[in-house]
C-alpha positions in Angstrom: -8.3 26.7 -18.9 -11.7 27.1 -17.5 -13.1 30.0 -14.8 -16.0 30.8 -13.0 -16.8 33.5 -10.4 -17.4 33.0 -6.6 -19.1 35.6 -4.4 -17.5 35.6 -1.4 -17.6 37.8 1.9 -14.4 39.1 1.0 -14.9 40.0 -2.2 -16.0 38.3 -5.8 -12.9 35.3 -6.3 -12.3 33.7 -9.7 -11.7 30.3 -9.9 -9.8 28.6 -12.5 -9.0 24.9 -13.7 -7.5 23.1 -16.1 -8.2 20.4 -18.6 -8.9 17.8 -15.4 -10.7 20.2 -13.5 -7.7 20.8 -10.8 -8.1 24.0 -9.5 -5.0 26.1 -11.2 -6.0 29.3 -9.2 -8.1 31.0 -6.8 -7.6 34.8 -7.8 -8.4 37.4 -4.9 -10.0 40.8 -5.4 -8.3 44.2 -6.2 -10.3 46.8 -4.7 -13.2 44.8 -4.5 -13.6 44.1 -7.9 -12.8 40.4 -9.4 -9.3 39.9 -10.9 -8.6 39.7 -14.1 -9.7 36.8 -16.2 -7.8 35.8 -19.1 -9.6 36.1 -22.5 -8.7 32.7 -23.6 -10.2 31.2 -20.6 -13.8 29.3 -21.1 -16.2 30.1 -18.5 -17.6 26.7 -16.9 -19.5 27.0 -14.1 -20.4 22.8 -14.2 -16.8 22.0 -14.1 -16.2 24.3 -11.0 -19.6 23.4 -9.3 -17.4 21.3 -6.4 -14.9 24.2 -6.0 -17.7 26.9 -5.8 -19.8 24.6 -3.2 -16.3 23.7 -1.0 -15.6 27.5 -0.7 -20.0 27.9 0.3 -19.2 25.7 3.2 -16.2 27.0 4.2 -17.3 30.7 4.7 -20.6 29.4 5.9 -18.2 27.6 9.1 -18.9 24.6 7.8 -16.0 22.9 5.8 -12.8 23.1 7.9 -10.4 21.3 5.3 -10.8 21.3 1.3 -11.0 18.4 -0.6 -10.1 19.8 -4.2 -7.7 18.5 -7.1 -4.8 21.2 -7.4 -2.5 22.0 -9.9 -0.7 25.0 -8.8 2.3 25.7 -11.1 5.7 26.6 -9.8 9.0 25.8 -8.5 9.9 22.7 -6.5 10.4 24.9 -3.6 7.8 26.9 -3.9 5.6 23.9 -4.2 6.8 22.7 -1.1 6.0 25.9 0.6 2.1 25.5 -0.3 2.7 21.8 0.8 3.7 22.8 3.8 1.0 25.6 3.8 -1.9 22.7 3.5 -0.1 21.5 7.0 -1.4 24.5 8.8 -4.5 23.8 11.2 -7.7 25.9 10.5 -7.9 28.2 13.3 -4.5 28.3 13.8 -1.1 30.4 12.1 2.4 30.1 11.9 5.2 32.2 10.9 7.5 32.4 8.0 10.5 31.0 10.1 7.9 28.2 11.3 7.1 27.1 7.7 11.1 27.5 6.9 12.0 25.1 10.1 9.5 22.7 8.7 11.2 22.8 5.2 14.6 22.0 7.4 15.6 25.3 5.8 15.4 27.4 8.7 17.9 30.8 7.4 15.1 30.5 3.7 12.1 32.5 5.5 12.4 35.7 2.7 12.1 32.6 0.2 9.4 31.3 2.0 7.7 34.7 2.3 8.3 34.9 -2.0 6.6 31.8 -2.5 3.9 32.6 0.2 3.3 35.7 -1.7 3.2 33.5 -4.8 0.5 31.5 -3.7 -2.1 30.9 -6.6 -4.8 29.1 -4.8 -5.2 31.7 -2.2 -8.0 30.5 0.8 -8.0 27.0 -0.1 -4.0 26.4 0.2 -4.0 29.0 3.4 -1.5 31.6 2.8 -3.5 33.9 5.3 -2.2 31.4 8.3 1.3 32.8 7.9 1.8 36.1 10.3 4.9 37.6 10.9 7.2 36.0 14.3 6.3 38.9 16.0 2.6 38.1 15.2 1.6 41.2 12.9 -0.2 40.4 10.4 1.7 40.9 6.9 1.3 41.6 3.0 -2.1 39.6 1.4 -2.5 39.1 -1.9 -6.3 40.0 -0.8 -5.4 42.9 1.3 -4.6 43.3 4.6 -8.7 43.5 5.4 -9.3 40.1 3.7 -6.4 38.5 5.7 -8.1 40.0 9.2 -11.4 38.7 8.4 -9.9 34.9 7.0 -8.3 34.6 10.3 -11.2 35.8 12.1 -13.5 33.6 10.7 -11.7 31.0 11.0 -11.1 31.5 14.8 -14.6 31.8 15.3 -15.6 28.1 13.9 -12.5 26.5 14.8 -13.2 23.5 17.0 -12.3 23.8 20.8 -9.5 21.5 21.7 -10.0 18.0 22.4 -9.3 17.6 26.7 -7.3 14.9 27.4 -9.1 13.2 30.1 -6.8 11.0 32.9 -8.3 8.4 34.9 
């Protein structure tokens, strides 16, 4: 596995990748301080270089959707829940039941809350774009903080919706 850091406005993120350079994980801060990186992990900056310049765009407003090999490991279902995660508009959020509905497993939100909270590629596979039904916010990996300013940023450079004009 291979790692390199990302300063980000929420904090410094370490990425990490595997042999073919898919991205494995995006690790969050703890108290604003990078997590932990393993200590047979080889930093490689070159091999993250795409990675580090997708996530530049994207907290500079300009990279609404990523375009990065992933190799997240976990269950099937879990799996599908980041699947399903990718499926969520920038700009926009959904709630755990949503994302269980969309699985055609509509009584599995807890699961889908686990496997949300499992997430290992945090930002890029958008676990910060499920809230609660009610719409409160709820646990991030990141902290709450993180989640508020993810979902405001992404608000702000969302595009407007596309008017559907009628002759």
């Amino acid at each position: 596995m291979v790692y390199d850091f990302f300063d980000s406005p929420i904090g410094p993120l370490v990425l990490v990748a595997d042999d073919d350079d898919a991205l494995t994980q995006l690790l969050l801060p703890r108290h604003g301080k990078p997590a932990h990186v393993a200590p047979e992990w080889q930093r490689a900056p070159a091999r993250l270089r795409d990675a580090r310049a997708q996530l530049a765009a994207y907290f500079a407003g300009k990279l609404l959707t990523f375009d990065l090999s992933l190799a997240p490991e976990g269950t099937p279902f879990q799996r599908r829940v980041w699947d399903a995660l990718l499926e969520i508009p920038y700009g926009d959020t959904t709630s755990y039941l949503e994302v269980a509905r969309r699985l055609r497993k509509p009584s599995a939100m807890r699961a889908v809350g686990a496997a949300n909270g499992a997430n290992p590629i945090a930002i890029i596979v958008p676990c910060h774009r499920v809230i609660g039904a009610d719409g409160s916010l709820t646990g991030y990996g990141g902290g709450l903080p993180a989640k508020q300013w993810l979902l405001a940023h992404e608000r702000h450079y969302a595009p407007a919706p596309l008017l559907e004009l009628r002759p």
